[in-house]
ROTIKOL-857722 format. One record per atom (N, C-alpha, C): x, y, z; chain; atom name; residue number from 1. Coordinates in nm, 3 decimals. Layout:
<pts>
+---------+---------+---------+-----+------+-----+
!       X !       Y !       Z ! mol ! atom ! seq !
+---------+---------+---------+-----+------+-----+
!       X !       Y !       Z !   A !   CA ! NUM !
...
+---------+---------+---------+-----+------+-----+
</pts>
This chain:
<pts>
+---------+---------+---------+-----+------+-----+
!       X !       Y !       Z ! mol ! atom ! seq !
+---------+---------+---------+-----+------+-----+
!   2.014 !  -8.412 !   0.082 !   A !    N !   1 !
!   2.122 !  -8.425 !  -0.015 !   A !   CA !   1 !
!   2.128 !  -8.568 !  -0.069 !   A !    C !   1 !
!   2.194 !  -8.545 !  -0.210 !   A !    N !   2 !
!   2.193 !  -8.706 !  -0.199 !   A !   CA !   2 !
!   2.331 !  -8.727 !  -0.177 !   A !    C !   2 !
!   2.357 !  -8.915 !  -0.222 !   A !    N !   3 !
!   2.455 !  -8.944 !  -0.179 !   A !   CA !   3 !
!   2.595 !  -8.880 !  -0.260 !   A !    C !   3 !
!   2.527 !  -8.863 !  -0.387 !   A !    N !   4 !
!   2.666 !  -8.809 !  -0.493 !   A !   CA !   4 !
!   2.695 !  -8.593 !  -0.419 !   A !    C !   4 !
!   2.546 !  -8.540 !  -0.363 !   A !    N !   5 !
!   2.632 !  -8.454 !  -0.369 !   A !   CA !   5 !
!   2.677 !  -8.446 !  -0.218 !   A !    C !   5 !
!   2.660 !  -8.577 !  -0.134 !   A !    N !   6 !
!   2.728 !  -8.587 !   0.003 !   A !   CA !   6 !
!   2.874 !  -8.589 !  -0.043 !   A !    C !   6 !
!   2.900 !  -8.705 !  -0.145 !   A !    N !   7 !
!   3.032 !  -8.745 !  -0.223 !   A !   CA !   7 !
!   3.127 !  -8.610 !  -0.244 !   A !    C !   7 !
!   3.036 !  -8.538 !  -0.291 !   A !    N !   8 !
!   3.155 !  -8.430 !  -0.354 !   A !   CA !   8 !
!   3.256 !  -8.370 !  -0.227 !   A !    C !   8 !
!   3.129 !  -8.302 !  -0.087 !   A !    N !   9 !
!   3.134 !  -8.253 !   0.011 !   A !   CA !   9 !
!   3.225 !  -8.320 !   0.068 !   A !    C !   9 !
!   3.189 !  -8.452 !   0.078 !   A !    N !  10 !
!   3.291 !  -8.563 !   0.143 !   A !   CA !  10 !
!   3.478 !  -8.525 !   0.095 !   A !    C !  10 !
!   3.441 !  -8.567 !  -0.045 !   A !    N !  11 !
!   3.599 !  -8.566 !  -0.124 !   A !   CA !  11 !
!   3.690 !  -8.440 !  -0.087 !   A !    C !  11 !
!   3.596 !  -8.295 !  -0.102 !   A !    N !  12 !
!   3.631 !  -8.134 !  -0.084 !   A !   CA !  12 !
!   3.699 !  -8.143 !   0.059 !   A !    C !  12 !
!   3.636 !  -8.207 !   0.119 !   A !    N !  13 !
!   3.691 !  -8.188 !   0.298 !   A !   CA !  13 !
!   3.781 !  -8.294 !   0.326 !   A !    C !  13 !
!   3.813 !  -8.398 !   0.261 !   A !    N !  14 !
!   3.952 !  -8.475 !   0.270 !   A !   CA !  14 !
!   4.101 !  -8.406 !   0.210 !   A !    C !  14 !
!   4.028 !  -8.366 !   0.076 !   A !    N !  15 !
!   4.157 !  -8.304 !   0.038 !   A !   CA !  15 !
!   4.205 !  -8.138 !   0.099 !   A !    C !  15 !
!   4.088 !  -8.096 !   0.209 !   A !    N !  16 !
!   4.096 !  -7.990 !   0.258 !   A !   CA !  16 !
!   4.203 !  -8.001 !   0.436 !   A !    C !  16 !
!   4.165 !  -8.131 !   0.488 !   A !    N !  17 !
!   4.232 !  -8.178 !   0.585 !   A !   CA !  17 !
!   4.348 !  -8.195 !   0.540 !   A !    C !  17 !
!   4.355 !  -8.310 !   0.450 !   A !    N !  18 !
!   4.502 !  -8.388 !   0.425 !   A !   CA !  18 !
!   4.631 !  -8.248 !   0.342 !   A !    C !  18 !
!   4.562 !  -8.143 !   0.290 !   A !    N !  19 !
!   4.624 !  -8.008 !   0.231 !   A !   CA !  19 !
!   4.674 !  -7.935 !   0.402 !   A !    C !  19 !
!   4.580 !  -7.946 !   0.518 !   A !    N !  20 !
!   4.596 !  -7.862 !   0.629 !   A !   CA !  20 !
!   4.688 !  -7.970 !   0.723 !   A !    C !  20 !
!   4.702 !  -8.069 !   0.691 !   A !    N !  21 !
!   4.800 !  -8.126 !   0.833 !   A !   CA !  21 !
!   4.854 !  -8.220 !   0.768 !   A !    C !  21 !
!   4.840 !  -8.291 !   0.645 !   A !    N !  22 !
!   4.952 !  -8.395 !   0.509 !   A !   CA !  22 !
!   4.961 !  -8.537 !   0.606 !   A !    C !  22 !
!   5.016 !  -8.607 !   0.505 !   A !    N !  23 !
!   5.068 !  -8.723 !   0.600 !   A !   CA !  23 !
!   5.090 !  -8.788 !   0.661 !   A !    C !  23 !
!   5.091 !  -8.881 !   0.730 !   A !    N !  24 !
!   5.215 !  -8.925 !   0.801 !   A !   CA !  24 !
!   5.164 !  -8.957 !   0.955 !   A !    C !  24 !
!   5.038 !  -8.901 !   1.028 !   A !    N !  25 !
!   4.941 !  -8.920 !   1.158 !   A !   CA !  25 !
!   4.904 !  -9.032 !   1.157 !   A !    C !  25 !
!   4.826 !  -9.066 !   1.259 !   A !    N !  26 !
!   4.727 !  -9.154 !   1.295 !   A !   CA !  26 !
!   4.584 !  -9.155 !   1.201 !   A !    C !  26 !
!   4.550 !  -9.266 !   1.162 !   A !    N !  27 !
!   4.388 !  -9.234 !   1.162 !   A !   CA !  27 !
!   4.297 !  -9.192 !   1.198 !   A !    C !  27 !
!   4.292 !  -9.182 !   1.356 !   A !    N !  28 !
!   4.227 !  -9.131 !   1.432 !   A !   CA !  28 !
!   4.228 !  -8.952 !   1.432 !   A !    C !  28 !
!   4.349 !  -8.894 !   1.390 !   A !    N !  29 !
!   4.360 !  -8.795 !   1.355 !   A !   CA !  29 !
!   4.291 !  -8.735 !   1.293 !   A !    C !  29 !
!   4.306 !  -8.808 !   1.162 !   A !    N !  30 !
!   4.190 !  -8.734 !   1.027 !   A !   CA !  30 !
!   4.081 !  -8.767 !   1.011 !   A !    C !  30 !
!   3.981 !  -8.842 !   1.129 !   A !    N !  31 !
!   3.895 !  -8.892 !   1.174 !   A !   CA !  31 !
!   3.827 !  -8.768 !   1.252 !   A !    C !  31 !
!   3.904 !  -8.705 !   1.334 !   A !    N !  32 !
!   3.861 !  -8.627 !   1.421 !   A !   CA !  32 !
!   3.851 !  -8.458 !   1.315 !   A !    C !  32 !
!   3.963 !  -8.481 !   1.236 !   A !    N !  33 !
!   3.930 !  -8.320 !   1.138 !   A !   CA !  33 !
!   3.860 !  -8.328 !   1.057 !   A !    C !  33 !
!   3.840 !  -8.432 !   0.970 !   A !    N !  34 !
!   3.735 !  -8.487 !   0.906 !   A !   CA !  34 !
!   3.565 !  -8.459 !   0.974 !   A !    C !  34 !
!   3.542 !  -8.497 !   1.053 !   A !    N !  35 !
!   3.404 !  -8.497 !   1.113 !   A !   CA !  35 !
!   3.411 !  -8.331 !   1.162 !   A !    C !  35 !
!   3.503 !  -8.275 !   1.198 !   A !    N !  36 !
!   3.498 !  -8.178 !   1.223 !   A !   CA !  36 !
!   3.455 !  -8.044 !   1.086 !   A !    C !  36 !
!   3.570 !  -8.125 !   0.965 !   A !    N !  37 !
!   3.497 !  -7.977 !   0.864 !   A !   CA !  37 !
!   3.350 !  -8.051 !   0.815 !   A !    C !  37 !
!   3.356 !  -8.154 !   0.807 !   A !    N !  38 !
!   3.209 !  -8.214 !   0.727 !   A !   CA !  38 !
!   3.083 !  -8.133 !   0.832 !   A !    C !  38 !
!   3.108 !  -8.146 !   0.947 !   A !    N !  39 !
!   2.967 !  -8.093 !   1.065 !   A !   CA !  39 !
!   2.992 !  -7.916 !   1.041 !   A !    C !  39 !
!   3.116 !  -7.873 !   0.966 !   A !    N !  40 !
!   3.171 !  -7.696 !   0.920 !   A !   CA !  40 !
!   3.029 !  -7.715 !   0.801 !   A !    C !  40 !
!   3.036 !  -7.774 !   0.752 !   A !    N !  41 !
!   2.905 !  -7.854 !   0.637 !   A !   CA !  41 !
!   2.777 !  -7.858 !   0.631 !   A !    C !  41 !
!   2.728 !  -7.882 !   0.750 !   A !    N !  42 !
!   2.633 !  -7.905 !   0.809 !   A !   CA !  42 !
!   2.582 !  -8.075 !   0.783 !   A !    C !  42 !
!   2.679 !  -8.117 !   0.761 !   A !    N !  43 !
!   2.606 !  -8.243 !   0.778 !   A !   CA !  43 !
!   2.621 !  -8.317 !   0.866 !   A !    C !  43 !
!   2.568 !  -8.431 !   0.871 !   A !    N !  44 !
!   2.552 !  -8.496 !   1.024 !   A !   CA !  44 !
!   2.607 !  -8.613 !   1.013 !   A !    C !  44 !
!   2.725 !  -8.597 !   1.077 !   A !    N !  45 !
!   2.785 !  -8.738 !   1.066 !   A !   CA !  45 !
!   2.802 !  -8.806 !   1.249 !   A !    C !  45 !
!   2.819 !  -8.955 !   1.215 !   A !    N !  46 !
!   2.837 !  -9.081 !   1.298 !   A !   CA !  46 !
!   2.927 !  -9.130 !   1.282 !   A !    C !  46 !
!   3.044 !  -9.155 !   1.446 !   A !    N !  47 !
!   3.207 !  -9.196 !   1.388 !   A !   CA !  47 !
!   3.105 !  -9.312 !   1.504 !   A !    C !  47 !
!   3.224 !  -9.419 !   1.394 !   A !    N !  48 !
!   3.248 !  -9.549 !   1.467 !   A !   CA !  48 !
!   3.149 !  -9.635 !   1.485 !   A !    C !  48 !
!   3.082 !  -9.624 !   1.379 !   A !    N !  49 !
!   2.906 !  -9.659 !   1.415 !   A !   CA !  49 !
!   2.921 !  -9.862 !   1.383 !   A !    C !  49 !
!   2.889 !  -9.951 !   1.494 !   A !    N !  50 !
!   2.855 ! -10.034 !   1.511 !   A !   CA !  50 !
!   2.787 ! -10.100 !   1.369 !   A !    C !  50 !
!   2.852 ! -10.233 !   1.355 !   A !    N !  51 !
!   2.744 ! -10.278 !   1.215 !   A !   CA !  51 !
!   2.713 ! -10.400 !   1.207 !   A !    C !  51 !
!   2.640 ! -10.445 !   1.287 !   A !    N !  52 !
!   2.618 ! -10.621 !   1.291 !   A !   CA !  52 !
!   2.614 ! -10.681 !   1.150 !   A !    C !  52 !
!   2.596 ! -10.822 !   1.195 !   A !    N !  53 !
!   2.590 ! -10.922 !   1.126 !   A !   CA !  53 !
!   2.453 ! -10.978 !   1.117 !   A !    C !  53 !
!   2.383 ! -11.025 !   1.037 !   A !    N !  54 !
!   2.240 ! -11.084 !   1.062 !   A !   CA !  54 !
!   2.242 ! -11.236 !   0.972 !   A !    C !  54 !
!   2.265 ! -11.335 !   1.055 !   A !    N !  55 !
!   2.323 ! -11.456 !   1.013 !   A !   CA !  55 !
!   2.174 ! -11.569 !   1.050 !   A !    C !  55 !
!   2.117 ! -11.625 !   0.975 !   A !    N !  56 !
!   1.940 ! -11.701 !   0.961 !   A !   CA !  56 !
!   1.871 ! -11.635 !   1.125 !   A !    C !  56 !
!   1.855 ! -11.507 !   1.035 !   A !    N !  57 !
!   1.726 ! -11.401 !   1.129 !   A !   CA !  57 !
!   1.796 ! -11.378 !   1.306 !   A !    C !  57 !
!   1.929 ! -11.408 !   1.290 !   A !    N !  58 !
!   2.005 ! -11.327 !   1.431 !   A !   CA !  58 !
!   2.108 ! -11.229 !   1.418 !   A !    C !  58 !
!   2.069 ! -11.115 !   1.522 !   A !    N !  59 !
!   2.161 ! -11.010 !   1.482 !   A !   CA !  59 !
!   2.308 ! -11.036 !   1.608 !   A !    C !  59 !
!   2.398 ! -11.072 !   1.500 !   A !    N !  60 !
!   2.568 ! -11.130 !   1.527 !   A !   CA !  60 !
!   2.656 ! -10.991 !   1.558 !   A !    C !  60 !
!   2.655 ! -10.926 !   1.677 !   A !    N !  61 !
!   2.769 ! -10.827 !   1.729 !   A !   CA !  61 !
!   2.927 ! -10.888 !   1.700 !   A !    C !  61 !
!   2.960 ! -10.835 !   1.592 !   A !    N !  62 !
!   3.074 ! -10.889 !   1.545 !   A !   CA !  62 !
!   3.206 ! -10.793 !   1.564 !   A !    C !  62 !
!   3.167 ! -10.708 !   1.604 !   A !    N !  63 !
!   3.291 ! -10.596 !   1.594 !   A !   CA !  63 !
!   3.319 ! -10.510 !   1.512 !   A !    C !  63 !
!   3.277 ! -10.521 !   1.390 !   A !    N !  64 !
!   3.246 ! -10.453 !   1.274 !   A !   CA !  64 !
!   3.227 ! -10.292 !   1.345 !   A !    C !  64 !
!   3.278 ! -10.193 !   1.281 !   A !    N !  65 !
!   3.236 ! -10.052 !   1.299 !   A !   CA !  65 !
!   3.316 !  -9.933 !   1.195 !   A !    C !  65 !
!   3.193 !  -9.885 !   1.135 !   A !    N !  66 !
!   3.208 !  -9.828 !   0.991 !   A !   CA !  66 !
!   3.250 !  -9.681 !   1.048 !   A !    C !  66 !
!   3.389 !  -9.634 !   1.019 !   A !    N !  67 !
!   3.435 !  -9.547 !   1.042 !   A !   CA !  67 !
!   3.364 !  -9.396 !   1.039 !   A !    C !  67 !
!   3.270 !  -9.348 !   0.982 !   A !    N !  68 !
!   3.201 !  -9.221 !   0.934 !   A !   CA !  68 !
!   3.073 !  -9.331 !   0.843 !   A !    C !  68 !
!   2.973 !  -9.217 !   0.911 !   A !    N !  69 !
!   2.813 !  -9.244 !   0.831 !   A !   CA !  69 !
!   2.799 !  -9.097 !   0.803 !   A !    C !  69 !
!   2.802 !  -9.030 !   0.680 !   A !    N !  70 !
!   2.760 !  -8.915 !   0.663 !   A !   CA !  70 !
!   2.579 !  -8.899 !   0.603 !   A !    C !  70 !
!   2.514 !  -8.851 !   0.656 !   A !    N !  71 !
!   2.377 !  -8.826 !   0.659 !   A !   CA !  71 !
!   2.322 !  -8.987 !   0.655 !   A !    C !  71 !
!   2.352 !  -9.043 !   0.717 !   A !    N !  72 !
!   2.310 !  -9.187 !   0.724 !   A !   CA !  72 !
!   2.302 !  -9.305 !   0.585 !   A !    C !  72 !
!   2.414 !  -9.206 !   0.495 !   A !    N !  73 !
!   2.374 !  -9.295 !   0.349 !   A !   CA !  73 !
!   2.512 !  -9.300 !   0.305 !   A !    C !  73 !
!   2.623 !  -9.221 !   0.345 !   A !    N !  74 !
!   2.731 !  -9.260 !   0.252 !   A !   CA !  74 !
!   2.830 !  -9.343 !   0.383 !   A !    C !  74 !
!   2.934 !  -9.416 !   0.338 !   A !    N !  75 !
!   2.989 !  -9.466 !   0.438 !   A !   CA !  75 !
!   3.127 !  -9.442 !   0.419 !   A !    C !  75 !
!   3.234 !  -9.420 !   0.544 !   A !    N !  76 !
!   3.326 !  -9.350 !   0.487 !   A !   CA !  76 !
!   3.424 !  -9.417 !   0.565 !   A !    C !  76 !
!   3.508 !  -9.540 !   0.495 !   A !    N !  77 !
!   3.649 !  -9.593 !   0.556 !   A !   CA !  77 !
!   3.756 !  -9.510 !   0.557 !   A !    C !  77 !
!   3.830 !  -9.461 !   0.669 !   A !    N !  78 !
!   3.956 !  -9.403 !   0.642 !   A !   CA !  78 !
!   4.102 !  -9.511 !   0.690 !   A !    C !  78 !
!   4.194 !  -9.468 !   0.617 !   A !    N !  79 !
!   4.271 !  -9.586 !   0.660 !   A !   CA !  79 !
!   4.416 !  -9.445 !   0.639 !   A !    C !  79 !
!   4.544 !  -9.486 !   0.705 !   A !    N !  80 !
!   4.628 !  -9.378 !   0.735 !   A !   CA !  80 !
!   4.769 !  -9.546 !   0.698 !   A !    C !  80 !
!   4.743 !  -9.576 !   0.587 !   A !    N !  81 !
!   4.873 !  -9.680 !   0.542 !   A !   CA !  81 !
!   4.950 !  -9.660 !   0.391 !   A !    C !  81 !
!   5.042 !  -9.721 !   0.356 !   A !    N !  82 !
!   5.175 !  -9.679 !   0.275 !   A !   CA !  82 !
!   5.077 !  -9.757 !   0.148 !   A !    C !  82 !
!   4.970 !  -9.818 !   0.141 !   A !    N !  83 !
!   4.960 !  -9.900 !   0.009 !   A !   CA !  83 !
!   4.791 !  -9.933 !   0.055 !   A !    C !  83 !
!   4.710 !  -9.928 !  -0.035 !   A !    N !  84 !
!   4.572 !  -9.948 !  -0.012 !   A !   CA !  84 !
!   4.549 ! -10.096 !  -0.096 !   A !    C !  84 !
!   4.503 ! -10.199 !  -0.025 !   A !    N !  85 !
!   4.523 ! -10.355 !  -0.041 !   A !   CA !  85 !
!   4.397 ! -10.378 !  -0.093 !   A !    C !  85 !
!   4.326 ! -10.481 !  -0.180 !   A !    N !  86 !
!   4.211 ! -10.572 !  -0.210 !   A !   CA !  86 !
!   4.151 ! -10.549 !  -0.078 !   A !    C !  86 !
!   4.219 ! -10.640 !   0.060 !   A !    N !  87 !
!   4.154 ! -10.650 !   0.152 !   A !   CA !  87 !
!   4.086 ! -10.514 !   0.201 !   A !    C !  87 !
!   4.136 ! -10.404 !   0.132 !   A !    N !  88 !
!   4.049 ! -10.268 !   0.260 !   A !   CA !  88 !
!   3.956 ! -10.246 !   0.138 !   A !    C !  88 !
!   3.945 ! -10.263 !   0.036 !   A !    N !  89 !
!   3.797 ! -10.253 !  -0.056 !   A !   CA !  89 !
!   3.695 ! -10.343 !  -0.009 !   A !    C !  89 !
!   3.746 ! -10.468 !  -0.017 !   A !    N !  90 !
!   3.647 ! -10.572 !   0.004 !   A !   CA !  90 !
!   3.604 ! -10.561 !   0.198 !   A !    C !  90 !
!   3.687 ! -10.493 !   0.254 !   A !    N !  91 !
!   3.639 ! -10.446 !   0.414 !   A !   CA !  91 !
!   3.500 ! -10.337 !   0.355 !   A !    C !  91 !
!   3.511 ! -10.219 !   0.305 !   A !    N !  92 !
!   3.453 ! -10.109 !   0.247 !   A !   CA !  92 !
!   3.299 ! -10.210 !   0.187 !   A !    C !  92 !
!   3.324 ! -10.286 !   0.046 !   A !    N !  93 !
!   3.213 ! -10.373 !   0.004 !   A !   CA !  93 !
!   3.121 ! -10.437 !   0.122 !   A !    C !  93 !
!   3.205 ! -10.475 !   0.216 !   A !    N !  94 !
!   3.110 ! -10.562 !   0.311 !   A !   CA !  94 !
!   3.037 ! -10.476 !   0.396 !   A !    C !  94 !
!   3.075 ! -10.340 !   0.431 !   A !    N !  95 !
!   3.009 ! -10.284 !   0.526 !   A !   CA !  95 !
!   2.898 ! -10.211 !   0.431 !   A !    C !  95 !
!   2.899 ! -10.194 !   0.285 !   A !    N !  96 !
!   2.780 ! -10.108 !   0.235 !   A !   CA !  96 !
!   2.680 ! -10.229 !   0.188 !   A !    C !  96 !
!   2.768 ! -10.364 !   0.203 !   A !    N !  97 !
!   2.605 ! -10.479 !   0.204 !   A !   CA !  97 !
!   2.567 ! -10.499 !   0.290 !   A !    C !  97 !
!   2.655 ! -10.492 !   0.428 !   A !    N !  98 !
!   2.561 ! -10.540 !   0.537 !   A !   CA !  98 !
!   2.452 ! -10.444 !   0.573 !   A !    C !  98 !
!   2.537 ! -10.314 !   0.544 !   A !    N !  99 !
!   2.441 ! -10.181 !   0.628 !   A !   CA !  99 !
!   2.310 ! -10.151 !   0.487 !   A !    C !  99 !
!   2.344 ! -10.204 !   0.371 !   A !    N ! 100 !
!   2.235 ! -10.186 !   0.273 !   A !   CA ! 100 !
!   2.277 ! -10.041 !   0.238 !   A !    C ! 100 !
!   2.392 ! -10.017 !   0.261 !   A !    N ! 101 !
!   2.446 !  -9.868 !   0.161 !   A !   CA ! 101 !
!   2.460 !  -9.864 !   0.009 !   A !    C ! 101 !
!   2.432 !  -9.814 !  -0.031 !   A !    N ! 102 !
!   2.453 !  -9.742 !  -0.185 !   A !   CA ! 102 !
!   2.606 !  -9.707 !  -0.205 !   A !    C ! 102 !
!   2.666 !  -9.609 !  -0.111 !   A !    N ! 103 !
!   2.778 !  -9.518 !  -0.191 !   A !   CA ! 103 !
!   2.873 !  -9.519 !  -0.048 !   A !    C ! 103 !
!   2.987 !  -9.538 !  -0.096 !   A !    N ! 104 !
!   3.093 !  -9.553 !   0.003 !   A !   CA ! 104 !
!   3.242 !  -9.503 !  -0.022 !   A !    C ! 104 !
!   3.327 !  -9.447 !   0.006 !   A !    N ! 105 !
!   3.444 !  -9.379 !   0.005 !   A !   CA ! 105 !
!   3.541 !  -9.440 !   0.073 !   A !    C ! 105 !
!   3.706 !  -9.517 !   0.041 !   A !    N ! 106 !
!   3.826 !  -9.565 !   0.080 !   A !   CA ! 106 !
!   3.900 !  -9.411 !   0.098 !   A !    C ! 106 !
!   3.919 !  -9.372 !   0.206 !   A !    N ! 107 !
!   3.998 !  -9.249 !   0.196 !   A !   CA ! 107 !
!   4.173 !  -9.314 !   0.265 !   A !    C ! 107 !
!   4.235 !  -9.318 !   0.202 !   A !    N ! 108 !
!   4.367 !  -9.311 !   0.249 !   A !   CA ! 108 !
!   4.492 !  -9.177 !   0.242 !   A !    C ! 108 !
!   4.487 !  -9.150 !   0.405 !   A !    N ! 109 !
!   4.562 !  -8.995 !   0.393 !   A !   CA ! 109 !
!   4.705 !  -8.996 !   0.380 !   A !    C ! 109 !
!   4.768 !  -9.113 !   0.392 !   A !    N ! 110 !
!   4.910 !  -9.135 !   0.390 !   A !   CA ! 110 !
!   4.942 !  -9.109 !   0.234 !   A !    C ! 110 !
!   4.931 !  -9.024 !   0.144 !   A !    N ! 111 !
!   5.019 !  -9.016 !   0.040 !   A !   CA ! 111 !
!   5.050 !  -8.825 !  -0.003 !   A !    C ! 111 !
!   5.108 !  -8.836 !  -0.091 !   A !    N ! 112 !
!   5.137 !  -8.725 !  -0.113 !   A !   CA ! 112 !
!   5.016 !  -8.583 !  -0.167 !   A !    C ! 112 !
!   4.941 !  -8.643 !  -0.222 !   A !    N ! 113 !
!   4.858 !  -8.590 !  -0.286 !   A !   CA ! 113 !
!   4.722 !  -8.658 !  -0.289 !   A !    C ! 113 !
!   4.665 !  -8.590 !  -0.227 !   A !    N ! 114 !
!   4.501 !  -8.687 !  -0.165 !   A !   CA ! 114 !
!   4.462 !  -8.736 !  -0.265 !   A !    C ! 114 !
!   4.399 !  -8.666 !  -0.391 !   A !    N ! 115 !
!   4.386 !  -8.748 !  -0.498 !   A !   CA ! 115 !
!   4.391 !  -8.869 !  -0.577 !   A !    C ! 115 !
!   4.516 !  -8.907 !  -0.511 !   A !    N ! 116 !
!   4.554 !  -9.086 !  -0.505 !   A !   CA ! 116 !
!   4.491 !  -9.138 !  -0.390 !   A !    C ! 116 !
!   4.483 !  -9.122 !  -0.288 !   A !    N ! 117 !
!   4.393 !  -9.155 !  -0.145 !   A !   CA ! 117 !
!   4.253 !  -9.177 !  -0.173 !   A !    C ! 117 !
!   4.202 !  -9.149 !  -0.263 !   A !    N ! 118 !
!   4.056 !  -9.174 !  -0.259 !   A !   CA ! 118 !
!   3.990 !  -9.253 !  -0.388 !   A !    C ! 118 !
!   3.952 !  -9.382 !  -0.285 !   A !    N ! 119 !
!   3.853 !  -9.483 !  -0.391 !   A !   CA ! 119 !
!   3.703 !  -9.469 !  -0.351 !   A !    C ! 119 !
!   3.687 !  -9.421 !  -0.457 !   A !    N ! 120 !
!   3.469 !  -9.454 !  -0.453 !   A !   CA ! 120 !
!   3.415 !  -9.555 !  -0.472 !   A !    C ! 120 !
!   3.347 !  -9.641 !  -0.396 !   A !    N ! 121 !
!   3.315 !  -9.772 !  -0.416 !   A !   CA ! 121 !
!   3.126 !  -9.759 !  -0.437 !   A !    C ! 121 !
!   3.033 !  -9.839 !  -0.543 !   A !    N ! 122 !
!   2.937 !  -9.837 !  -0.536 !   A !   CA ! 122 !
!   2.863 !  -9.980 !  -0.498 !   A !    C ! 122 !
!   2.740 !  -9.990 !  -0.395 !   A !    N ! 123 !
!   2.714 ! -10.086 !  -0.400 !   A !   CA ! 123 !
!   2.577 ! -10.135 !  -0.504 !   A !    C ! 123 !
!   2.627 ! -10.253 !  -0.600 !   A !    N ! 124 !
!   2.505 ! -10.226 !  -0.638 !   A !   CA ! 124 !
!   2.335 ! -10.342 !  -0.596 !   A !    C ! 124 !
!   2.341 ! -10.268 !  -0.488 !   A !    N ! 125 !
!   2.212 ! -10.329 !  -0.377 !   A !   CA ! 125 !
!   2.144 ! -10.442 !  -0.488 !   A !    C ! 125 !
+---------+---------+---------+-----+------+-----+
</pts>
């Protein structure tokens, strides 16, 4: 697949969670239903996946860890807050340069209507 029609799959199953349980949870929540309809999908996703730093030819364990890797190419921040800030894009930007991603998704489930919850971010490598 590629990454746009991972994208669609991706978007279909946020607004399919956040329609089945709304609001107002934990992150970790729609983390766990999330990976759950996407693998309904068949695709293969990675929660919490580790993302160093590589600072003059050393790899820097920084703490960094990219919420969802769907088929190893799209990257998928979820965040469960009242207002989506500069700072959680530019979190999103940094993890699709470090990891050398292409296509990346801001999902925020805290609003009324998922539709507003979701920023597509591209990197352009």
């Amino acid at each position: 697949m590629t990454e746009d029609e991972i994208g669609k799959v991706l978007v279909d199953s946020a607004v399919r969670v956040h329609k089945a349980i709304g609001p107002g949870l934990l992150e970790s929540a729609y983390e766990a239903c999330l990976v759950h309809v996407l693998k309904q999908h068949g695709l293969q996703v990675a929660s919490q996946v580790e993302l160093p730093v590589s600072f003059e030819g050393v790899r820097i364990e920084a703490g960094y860890r990219i919420d969802l890797l769907v088929e190893g190419k799209v990257v998928v921040e979820l965040k469960a807050v009242e207002l989506l800030r500069l700072i959680h894009t530019a979190q999103l930007l940094s993890y699709l340069k470090l990891g050398g991603y292409k296509l990346g998704f801001l999902l925020n489930f805290n609003v009324p209507l998922m539709r507003n919850g979701i920023k597509r971010l591209v990197n352009q490598l």
